[in-house]
N, C-alpha and C positions, 0 to 999 in steps of 0.2 A: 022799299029800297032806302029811304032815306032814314027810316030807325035803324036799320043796318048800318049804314053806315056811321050815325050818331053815336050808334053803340060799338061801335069799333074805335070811334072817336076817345071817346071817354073811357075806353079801354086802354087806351094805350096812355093818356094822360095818365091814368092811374099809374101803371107800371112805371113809366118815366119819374114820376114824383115819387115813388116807392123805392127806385132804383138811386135817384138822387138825396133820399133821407138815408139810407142806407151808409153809402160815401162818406156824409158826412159823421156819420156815431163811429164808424170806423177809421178814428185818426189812430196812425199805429200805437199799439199799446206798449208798454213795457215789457221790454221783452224781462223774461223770468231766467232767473240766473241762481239755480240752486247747484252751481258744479261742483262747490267744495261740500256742501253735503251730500252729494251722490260718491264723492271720492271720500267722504269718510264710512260711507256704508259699505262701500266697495275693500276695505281694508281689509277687512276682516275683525278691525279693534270691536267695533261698534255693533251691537246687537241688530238685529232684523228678522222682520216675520220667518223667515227662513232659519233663527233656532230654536222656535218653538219647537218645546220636550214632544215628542208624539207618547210622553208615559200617560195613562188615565189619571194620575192624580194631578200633571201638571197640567192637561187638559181642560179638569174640572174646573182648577181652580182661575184659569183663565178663565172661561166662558162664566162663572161666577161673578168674575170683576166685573167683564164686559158686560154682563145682565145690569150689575148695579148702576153702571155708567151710562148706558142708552137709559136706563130707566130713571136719571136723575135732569127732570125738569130745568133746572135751572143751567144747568149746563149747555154750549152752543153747540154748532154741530160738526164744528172744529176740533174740540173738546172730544164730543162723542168720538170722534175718529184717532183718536190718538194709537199707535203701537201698545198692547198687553202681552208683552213675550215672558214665560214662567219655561223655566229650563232648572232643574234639580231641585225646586223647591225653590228657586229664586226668582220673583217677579221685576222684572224692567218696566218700567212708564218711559215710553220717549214717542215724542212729535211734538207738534206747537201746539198754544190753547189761547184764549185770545188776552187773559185776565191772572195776574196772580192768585183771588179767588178762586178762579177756575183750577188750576194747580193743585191749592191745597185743597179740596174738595175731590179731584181725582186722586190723588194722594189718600186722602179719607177713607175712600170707598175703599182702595185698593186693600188699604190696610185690615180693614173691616171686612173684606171678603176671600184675604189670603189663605185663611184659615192655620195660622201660625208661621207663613211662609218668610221671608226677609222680603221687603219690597226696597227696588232701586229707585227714585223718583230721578229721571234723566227728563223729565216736560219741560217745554221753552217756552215762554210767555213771549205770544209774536209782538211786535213792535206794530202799535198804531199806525195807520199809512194815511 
């Protein structure tokens, strides 16, 4: 009876002290305030995964870039995720990267894997926080 209860004891301290480290890592965070980039995609100005060409050669030559880009080391994985939208033979780069390195280096690739294509480089180098 009384490791029963010792261990109910200790149980619950646990919890308590888990529940109270908790509280505190979660002091409100910043809220995220991307409305004017949701309302520029929303225009219709600005490109989005949504005009990817569904032709096969536009297809190719995106999944090309994106091959080069996941597969380039040095790059984050900010970076790795950037928008490749290829619509008539014309390649867009848009989202953030962390580094202007970073930039020119997807810019690189893209160019190097367009296969003649015209590339737009629209990437945002995010501001350090």
């Amino acid at each position: 009876m009384k490791r029963i209860s010792l261990s109910l004891l200790c149980l619950s301290a646990l919890t308590f002290s888990a529940m109270g480290a908790d509280n505190k890592t979660s002091a409100t965070p910043a809220a995220a305030d991307n409305t004017a980039k949701n309302e520029r995609d929303r225009s219709g100005a600005a490109k989005t995964s949504g005009d990817q060409s569904e032709s096969p050669a536009d297809i190719k030559i995106t999944a090309a870039i994106r091959r080069a880009v996941v597969g380039e080391k040095s790059l984050s994985m900010t970076a790795k995720n950037v928008k490749i939208i290829t619509t008539k033979g014309l390649v867009t780069l848009r989202g953030p990267v962390k580094t202007a390195a970073e930039k020119a280096t997807i810019a690189k690739l893209a160019a190097a894997n367009a296969g003649g294509a015209k590339v737009e480089n629209l990437l945002e180098v995010k501001a350090a926080k």
